[in-house]
C-alpha positions in Angstrom: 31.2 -21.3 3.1 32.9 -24.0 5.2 30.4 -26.6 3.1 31.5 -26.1 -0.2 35.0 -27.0 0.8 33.6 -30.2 2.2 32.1 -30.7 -0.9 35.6 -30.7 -3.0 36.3 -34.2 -0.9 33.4 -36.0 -1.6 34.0 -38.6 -4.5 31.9 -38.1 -7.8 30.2 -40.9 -8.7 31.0 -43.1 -11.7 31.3 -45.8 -13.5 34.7 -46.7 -12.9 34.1 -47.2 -8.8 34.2 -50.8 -7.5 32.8 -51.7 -4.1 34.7 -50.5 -1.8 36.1 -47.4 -3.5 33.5 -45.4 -1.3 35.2 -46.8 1.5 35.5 -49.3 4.2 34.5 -48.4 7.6 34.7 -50.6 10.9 32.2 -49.8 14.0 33.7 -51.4 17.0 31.3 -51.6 19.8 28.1 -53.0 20.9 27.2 -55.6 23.9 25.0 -58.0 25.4 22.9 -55.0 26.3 23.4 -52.3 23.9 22.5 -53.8 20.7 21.0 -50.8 18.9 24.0 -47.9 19.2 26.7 -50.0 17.0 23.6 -50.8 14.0 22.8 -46.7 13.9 26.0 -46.0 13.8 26.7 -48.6 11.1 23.6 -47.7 8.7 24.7 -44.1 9.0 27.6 -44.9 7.7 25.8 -46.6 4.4 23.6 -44.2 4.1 26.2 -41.4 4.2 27.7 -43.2 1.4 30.0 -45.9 2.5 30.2 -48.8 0.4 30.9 -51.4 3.3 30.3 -51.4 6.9 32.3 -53.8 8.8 30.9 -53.9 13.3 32.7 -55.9 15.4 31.4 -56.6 18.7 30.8 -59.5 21.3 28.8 -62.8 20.8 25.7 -61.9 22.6 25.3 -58.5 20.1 26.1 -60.2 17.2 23.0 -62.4 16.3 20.7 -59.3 17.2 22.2 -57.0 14.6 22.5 -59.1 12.2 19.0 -59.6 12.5 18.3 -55.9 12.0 20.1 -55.7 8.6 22.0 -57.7 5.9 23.7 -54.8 5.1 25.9 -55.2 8.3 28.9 -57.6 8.3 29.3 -59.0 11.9 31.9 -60.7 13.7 32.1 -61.3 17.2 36.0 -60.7 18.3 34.6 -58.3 21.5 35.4 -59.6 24.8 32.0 -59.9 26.6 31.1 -57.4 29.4 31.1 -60.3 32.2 33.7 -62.5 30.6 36.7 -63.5 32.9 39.2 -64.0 30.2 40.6 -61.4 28.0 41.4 -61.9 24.5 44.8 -59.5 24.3 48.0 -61.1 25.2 50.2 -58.8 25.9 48.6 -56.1 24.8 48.0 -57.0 21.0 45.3 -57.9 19.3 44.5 -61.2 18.4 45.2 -61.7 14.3 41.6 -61.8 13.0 41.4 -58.5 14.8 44.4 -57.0 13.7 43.6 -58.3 9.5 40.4 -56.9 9.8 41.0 -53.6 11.0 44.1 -53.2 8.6 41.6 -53.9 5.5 39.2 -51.0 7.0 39.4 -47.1 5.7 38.1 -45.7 9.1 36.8 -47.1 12.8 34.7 -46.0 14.5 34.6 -46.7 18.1 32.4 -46.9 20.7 28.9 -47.3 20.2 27.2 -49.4 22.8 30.4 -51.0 24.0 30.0 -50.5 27.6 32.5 -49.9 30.4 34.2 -53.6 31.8 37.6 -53.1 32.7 38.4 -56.2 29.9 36.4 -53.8 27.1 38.2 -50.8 27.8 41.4 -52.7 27.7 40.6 -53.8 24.6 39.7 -50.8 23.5 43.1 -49.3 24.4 44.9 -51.4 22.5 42.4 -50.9 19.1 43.5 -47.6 19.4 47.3 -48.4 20.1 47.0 -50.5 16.5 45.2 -47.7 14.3 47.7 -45.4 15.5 50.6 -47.4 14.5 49.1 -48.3 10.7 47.8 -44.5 10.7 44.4 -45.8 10.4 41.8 -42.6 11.1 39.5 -43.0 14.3 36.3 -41.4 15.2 35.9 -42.1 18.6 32.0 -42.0 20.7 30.5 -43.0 23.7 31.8 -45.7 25.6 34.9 -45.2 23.7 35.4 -41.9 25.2 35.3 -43.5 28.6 38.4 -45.5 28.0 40.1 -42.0 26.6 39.2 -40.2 29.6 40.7 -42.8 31.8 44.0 -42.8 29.3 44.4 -39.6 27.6 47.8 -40.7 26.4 46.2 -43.2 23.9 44.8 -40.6 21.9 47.6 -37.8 22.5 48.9 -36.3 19.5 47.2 -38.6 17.1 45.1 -35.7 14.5 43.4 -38.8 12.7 40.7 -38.8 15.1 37.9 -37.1 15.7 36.2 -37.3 19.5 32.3 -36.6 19.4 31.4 -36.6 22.9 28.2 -35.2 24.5 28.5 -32.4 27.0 28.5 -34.7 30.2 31.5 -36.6 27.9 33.2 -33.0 27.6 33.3 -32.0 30.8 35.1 -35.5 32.0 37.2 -35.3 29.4 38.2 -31.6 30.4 38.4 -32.1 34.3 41.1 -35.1 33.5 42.8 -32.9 30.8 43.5 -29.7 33.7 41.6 -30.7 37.3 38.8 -28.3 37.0 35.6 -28.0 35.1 35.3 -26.2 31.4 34.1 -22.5 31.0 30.8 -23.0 30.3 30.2 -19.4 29.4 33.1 -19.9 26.4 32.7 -23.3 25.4 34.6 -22.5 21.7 37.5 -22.0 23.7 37.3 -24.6 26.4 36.5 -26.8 23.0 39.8 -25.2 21.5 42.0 -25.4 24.8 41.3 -29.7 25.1 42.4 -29.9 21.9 45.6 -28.0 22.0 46.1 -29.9 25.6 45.7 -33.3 23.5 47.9 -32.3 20.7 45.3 -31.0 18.6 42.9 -33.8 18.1 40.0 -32.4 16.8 37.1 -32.6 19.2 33.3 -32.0 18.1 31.9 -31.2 21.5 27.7 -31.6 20.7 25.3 -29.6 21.8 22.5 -26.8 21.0 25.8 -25.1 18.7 28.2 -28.0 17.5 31.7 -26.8 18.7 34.3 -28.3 16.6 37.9 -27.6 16.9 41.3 -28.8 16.2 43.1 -26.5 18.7 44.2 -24.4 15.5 40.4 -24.0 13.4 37.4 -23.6 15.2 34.0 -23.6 13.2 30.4 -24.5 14.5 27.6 -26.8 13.6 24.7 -24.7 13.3 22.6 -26.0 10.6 19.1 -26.0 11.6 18.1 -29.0 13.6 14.4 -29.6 15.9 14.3 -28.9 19.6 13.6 -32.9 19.8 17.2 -35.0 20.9 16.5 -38.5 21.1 19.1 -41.4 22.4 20.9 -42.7 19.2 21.1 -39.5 17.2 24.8 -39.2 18.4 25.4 -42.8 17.2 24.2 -41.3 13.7 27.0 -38.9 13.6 29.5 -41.0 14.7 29.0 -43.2 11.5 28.7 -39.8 9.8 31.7 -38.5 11.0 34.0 -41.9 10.1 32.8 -41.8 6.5 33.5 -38.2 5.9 36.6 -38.3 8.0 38.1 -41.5 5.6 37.1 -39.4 2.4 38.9 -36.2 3.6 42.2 -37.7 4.2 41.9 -40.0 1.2 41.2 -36.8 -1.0 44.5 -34.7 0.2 47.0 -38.2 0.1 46.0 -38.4 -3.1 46.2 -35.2 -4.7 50.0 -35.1 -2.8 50.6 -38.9 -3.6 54.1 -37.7 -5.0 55.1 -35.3 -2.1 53.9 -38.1 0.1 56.4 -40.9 -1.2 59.2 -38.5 -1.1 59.4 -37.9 2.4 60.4 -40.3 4.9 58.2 -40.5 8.4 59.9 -37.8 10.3 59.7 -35.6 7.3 56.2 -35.8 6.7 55.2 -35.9 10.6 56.7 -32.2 10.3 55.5 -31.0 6.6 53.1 -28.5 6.0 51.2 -31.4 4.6 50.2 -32.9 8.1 48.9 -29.7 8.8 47.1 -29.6 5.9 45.3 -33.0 6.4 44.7 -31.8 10.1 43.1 -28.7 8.6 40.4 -31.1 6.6 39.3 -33.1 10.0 37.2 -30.4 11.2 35.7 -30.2 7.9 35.0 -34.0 8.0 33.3 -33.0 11.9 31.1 -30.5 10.3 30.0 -32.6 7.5 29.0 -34.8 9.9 27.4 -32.7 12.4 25.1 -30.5 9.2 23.8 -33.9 8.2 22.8 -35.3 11.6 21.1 -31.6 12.0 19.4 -32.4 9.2 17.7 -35.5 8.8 16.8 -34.4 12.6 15.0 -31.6 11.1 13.8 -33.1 8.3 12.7 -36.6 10.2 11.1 -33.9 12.9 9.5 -31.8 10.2 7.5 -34.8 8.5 6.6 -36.8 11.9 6.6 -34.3 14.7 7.7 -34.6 18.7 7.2 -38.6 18.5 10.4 -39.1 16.1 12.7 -42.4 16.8 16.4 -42.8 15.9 14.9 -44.8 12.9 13.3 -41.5 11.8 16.5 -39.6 11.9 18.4 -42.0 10.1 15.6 -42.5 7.4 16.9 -38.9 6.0 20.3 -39.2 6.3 20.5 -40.0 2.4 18.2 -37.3 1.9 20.2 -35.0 4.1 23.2 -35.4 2.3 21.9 -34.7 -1.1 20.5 -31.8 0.1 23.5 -30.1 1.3 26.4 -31.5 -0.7 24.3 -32.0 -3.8 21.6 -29.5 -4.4 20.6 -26.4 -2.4 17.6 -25.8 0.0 
C-alpha cells in the first residue's frame, strides 16, 4: 500500500531531535484581505508535525495572524496588493527575503496572496530563488495564478508539488495546450500537464485526488464527507510542504555519499533524481489522506455545520491514525 511507503519517510521521534529537526517550513502569502488562508495553511503545517512555521506576507495581514496564534512567526516583506512600489530590483529579492527563505526546509506558496501585478511578480521571482538553492515548493491558490500566467517558472523544476482545485486545473491545462482537459479521463489529463511541465508533480483535488508526476500516478481516495468548505485546500497545502520537505530529506540522506560524488550535471541525470521524483507523489498523497481525514473525522463528530477550524482540529489526530496506528 502506497501509505506504508510514506510511512518509511516520516522521522521517528526521539530524544536526540532539536527544534527544527522536524523541519522548517515558510508560507508565503496572505493580504490586506485574505488573512485566514496563510494561518490554516501554517497550523497545518504544525500540526502535521513541523517544528517551525515561518509566513511571510504584507503589513496589513501581519498584525491579524499574529493575533490568531503565537505559534506563527510573522514578517511582513509582501508587497501590498494596492502598493505602487515594488520591492524587487531587478528581479531579486530583497536580502531579508532571500536569508529567510534559504534558512527554510520547504515554502509553501500562495495562500491568500491575491492577484496584483506587483504580488505575482514577486511571486515569480520567490520561485526563481528556490529553484536556484533547490529549495522544495508546494505551490496553491493565488500562487497558481502567477504559474498559469508563466509556466516557464515552474518548468522542469520536480521539487514542487502544484495542488490546484479543478477550476485551477483547467487554466493551468488550456495555457499548457489551447484547449480544455478531458474531463472524462482526468488521470491522464492530470498525467499529460505534468509530462508537458517536465514532470512536476500535480495533485489536481477533487471528489478522487489525482496525483501525478507524468511518470506515477496514484489517487487520494481515503474517505472524506460530502461537506467541502473554503480553507480545507489551505490545510493540505501546509500538509503537503511538510511531508514534501521530509521525503526528500529522507532519500539525500540515506544517499549522502552518492550525493557528494557527483557534480550537478551528474546528479541532474542519476537515477537518483528519479528516485527523489518518485517520493513527491508520495509526499502529495500523504497530504491529500490526511486532509480526507480530519474532514471525515471533524464531519463525523460535528455534522454539515463544520468550519475550517474543525478540519484542522484533527489534523494531529489524522496523522496518527494513518501513519501511526490503524483504523
Amino acid at each position: 500500500m502506497s501509505l506504508d511507503r510514506i510511512k518509511k519517510f516520516i522521522p521517528t521521534l526521539t530524544s536526540k531531535l532539536h527544534k527544527g529537526s522536524l523541519g522548517r517550513i515558510c508560507i508565503i502569502g496572505g493580504c490586506k484581505d485574505y488573512t485566514g488562508a496563510p494561518y490554516f495553511s501554517g497550523m497545518s503545517a504544525l500540526r502535521c508535525g513541523s517544528d517551525l512555521v515561518h509566513i511571510v506576507t504584507t503589513e496589513s495581514a501581519s498584525i491579524p495572524i499574529k493575533c490568531y496564534s503565537p505559534d506563527l512567526m510573522v514578517h511582513s516583506y509582501l508587497p501590498e496588493l494596492e502598493g505602487k512600489k515594488n520591492l524587487l530590483v531587478k528581479g531579486v529579492l530583497p536580502e531579508n527575503v532571500s536569508e529567510l527563505l534559504n534558512k527554510m526546509n520547504c515554502l509553501c506558496i500562495g495562500p491568500g496572496l491575491g492577484r496584483s501585478r506587483i504580488s505575482q511578480e514577486f511571486l515569480c521571482s520567490i520561485i526563481k530563488h528556490a529553484r536556484s538553492v533547490k529549495l522544495p515548493i508546494c505551490i496553491d491558490a493565488d500562487g497558481l495564478w502567477a504559474v498559469k500566467n508563466n509556466l516557464g517558472c515552474i518548468q522542469g523544476y520536480r521539487n514542487a508539488i502544484l495542488t490546484p482545485n479543478h477550476p485551477e486545473f483547467v487554466r493551468l491545462y488550456k495555457n499548457a495546450f489551447a484547449c480544455d482537459p478531458n474531463m472524462e479521463n482526468l488521470e491522464q489529463s492530470v498525467q499529460k500537464l505534468s509530462n508537458k511541465l517536465g514532470n512536476v508533480t500535480i495533485l489536481k483535488k477533487g471528489r478522487i485526488d489525482f496525483i501525478s508526476n507524468g511518470v506515477i500516478s496514484l489517487k487520494g481516495q481515503i474517505q472524506a464527507s460530502n461537506r467541502r468548505v473554503s480553507g480545507q485546500g489551505d490545510i493540505l497545502s501546509g500538509c503537503a510542504a511538510v511531508l514534501l520537505s521530509w521525503a526528500l530529506k529522507s532519500i539525500q540522506q540515506e544517499n549522502k555519499e552518492t550525493i557528494n560524488n557527483l557534480n550537478k550535471d551528474e546528479l541532474e541525470n542519476s537515477k537518483l533524481n528519479g528516485l527523489i521524483s518518485d517520493l513527491i507523489p508520495l509526499a502529495a498523497l500523504g497530504a491529500s489522506a490526511i486532509t480526507r481525514r480530519a474532514n471525515f473525522l471533524a464531519h463525523k463528530k460535528i455534522g454539515r455545520s463544520i468550519i475550517t477550524s474543525d478540519i484542522l482540529s484533527y489534523v494531529g489526530k489524522s496523522f496518527d491514525e494513518l501513519f501511526t496506528n490503524k483504523f
